[in-house]
BAFIRO-67103 format. One record per residue (C-alpha): residue number from 0; residue in one letter; x, y, z. Coordinates in Angstrom, 3 decimals. Layout:
N
(NUM; "A"; (X; Y; Z))
...
end
This chain:
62
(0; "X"; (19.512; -27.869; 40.955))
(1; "X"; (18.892; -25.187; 43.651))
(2; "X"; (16.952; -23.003; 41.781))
(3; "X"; (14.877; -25.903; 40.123))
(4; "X"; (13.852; -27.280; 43.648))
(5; "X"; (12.790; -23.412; 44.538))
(6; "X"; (10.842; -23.259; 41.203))
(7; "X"; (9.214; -26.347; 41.671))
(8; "X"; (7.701; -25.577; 45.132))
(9; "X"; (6.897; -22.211; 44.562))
(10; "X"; (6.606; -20.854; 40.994))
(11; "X"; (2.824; -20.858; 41.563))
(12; "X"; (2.945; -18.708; 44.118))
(13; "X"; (5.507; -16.227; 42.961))
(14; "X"; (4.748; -12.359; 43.158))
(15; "X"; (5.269; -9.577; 40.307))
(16; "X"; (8.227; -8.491; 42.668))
(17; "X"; (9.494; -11.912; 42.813))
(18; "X"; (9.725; -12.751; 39.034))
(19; "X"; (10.691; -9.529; 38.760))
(20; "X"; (13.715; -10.764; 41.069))
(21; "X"; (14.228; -14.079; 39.530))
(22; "X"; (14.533; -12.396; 36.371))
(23; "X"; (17.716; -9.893; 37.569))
(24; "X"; (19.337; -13.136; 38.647))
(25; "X"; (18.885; -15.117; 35.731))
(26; "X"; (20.715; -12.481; 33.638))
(27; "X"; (24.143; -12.835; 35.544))
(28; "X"; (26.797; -15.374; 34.755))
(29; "X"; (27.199; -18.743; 36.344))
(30; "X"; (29.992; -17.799; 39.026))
(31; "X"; (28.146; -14.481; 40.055))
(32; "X"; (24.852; -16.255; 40.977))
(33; "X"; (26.450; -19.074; 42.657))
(34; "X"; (28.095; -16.512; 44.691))
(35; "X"; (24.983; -14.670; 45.714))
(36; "X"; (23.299; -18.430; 46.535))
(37; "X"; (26.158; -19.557; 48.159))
(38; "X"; (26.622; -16.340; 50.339))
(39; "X"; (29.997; -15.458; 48.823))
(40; "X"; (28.696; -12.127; 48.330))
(41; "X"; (25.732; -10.046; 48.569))
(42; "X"; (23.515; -8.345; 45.952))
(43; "X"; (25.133; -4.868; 45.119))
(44; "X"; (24.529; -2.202; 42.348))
(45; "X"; (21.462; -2.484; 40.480))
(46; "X"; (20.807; -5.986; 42.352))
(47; "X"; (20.466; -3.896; 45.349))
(48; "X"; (17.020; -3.997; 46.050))
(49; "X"; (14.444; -5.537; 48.914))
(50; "X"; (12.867; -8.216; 46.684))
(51; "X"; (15.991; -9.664; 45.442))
(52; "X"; (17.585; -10.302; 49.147))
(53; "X"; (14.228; -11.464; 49.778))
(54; "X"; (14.085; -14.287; 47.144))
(55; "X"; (17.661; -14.827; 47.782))
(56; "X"; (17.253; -15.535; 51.032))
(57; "X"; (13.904; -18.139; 50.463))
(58; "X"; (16.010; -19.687; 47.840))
(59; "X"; (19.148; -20.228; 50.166))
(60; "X"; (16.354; -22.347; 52.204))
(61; "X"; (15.062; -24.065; 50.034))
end
């Protein structure tokens, strides 16, 4: 539900970066991205990177 509300106002204007972001969180399980929506945790390892706080955090106010 969260990340279908973020998709539907702004998948238009997505960047390369930001797909590129979306993608990395797509490919982790359930309980791991709820974590990083739900600020449980943040990003770490390979998730570690500028655009993927940034979408995290535009998608946590959505």
């Amino acid at each position: 539900m969260i990340l279908t509300r973020y998709l539907d106002a702004n998948e238009a204007s997505m960047t390369d970066d930001d797909v590129d972001a979306f993608t990395r969180l797509m490919e982790l399980s359930d309980n791991e991205l709820m974590d990083l929506l739900l600020v449980r945790k943040e990003p770490d390892g390979l998730l570690d990177l500028p655009q993927v706080h940034a979408l995290l955090a535009r998608i946590r106010t959505a």
